[in-house]
C-alpha positions as a Markdown table, in Angstrom:
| # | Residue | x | y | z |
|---|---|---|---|---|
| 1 | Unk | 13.6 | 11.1 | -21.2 |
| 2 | Unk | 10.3 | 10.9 | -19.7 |
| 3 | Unk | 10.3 | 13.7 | -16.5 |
| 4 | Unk | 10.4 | 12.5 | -12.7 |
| 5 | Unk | 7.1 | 14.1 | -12.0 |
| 6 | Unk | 5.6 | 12.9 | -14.7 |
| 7 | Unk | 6.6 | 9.2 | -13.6 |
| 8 | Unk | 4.8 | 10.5 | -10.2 |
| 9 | Unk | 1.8 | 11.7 | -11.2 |
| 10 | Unk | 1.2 | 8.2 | -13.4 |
| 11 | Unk | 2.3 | 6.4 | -10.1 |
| 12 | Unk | -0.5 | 8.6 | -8.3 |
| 13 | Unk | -2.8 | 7.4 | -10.8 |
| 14 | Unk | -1.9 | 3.6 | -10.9 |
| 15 | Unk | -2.1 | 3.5 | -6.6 |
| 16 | Unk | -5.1 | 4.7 | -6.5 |
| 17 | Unk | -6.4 | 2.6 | -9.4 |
| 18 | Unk | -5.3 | -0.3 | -8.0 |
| 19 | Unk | -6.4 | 0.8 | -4.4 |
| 20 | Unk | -10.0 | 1.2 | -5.8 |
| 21 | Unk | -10.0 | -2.3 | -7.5 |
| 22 | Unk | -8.5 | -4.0 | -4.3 |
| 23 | Unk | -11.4 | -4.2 | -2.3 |
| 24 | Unk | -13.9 | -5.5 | -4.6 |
| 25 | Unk | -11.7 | -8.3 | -6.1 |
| 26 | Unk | -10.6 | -8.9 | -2.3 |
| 27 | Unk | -14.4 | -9.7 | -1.1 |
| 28 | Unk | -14.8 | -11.9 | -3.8 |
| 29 | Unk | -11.4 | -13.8 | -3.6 |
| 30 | Unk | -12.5 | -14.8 | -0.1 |
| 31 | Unk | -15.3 | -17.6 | 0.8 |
| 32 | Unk | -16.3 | -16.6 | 4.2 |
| 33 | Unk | -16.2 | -13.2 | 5.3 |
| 34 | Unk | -14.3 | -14.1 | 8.9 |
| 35 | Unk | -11.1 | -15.2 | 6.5 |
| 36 | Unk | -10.8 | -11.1 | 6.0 |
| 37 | Unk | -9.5 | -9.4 | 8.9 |
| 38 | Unk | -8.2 | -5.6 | 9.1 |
| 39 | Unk | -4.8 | -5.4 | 11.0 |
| 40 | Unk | -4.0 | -1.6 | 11.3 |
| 41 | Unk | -0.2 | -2.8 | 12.4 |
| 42 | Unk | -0.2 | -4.5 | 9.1 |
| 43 | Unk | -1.5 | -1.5 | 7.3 |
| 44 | Unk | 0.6 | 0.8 | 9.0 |
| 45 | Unk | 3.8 | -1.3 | 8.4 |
| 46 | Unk | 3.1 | -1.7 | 4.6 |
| 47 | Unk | 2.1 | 2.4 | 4.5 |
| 48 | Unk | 5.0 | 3.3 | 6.8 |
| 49 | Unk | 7.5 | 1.3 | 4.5 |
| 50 | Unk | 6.2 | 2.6 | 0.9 |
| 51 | Unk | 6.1 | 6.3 | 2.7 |
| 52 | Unk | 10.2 | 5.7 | 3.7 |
| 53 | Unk | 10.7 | 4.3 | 0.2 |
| 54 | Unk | 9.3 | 7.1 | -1.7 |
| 55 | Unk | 10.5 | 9.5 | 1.0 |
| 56 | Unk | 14.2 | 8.4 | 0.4 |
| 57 | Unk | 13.7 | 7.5 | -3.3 |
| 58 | Unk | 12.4 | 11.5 | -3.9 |
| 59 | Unk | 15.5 | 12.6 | -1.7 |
| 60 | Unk | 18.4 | 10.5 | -3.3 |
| 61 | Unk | 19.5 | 9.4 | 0.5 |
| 62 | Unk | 22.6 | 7.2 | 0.2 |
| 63 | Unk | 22.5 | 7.7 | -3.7 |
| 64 | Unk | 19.5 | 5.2 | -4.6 |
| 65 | Unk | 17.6 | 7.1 | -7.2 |
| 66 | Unk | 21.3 | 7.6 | -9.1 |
| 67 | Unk | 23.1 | 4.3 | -8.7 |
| 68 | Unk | 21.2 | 1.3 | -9.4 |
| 69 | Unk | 23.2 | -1.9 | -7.1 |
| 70 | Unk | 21.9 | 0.8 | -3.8 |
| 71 | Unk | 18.3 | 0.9 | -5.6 |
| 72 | Unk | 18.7 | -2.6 | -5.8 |
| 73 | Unk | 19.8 | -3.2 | -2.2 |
| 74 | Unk | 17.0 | -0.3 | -1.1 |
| 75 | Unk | 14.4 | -2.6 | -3.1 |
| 76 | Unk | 16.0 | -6.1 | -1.1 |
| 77 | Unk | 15.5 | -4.2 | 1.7 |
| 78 | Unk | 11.7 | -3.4 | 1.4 |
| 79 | Unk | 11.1 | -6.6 | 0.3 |
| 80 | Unk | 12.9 | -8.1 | 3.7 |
| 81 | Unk | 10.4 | -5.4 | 5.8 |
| 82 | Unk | 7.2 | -6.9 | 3.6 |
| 83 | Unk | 8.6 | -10.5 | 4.7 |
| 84 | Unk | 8.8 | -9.8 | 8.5 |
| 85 | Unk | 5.6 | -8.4 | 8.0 |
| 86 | Unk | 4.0 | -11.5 | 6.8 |
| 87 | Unk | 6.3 | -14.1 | 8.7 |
| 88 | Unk | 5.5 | -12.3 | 12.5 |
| 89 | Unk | 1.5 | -12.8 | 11.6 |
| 90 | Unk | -0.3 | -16.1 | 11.9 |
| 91 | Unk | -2.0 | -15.8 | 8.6 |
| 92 | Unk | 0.6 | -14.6 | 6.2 |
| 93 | Unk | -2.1 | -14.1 | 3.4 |
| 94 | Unk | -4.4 | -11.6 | 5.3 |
| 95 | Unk | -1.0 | -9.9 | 6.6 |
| 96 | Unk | 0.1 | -9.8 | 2.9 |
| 97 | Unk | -3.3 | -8.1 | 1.6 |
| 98 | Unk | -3.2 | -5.9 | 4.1 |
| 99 | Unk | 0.8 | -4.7 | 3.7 |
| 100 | Unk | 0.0 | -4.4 | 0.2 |
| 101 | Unk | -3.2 | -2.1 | 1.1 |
| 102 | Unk | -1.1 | 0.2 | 3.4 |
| 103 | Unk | 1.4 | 0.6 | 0.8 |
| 104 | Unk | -0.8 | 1.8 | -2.0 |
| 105 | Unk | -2.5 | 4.3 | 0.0 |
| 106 | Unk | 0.6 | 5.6 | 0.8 |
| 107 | Unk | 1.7 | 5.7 | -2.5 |
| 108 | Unk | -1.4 | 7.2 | -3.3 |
| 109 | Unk | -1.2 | 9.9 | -0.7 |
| 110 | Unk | 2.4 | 10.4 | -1.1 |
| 111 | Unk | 1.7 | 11.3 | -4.8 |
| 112 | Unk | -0.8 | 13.1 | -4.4 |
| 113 | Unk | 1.3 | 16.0 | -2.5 |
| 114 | Unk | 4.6 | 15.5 | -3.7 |
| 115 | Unk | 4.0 | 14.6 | -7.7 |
| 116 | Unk | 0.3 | 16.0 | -8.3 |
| 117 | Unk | -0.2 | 19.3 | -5.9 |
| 118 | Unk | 3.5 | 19.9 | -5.2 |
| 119 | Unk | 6.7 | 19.8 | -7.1 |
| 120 | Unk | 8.8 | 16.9 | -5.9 |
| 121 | Unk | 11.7 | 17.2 | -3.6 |
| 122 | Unk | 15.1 | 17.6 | -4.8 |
| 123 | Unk | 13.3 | 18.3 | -8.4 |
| 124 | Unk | 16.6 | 18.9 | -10.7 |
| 125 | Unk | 15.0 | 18.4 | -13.9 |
């Protein structure tokens, strides 16, 4: 059984992989520059969500790191948060890239202490 930390630290890796490779691939996706906008709400709500989702996964609240159907309703739920999100903006496709960018430099930062420099919490095995 591969170890929880373990799992973390190649999350750590992968966010910040994919964090590095956004922007690049995200100039060149885009015709005109004016189509790219920075939202900080937008960043913030997709770094605020992935931060509660780790936060809670880490901690076991309400039991959704041990029974899958309250992962699965935790995972309904963040996609329902990444939804409003993109449904309150008037362009759903910046609002989306951003979301996405907040939430993998909070993944990347969240791994980074808890995974990488620290042990994680609630660490049992």
């Amino acid at each position: 059984m591969v170890r929880r930390r373990t799992i973390a630290v190649v999350e750590f890796v992968g966010a910040g992989v994919m964090l590095l490779a956004l922007f690049p691939l995200w100039r060149r996706a885009s015709e005109d520059d004016e189509a790219l906008s920075v939202s900080p709400s937008d960043i913030a709500a997709g770094g605020v969500g992935q931060f509660v989702r780790y936060w809670a996964r880490d901690r076991d609240v309400a039991g959704i790191r041990s029974r899958r159907s309250r992962w699965f309703l935790a995972h309904l739920a963040w996609s329902g948060w990444g939804f409003a999100v993109r449904r309150r903006s008037d362009d759903s496709e910046n609002a989306s890239k951003n979301f996405h960018v907040g939430a993998l430099a909070a993944t990347t930062a969240y791994r980074l202490w808890y995974g990488v420099l620290n042990p994680l919490p609630d660490d049992t095995e």
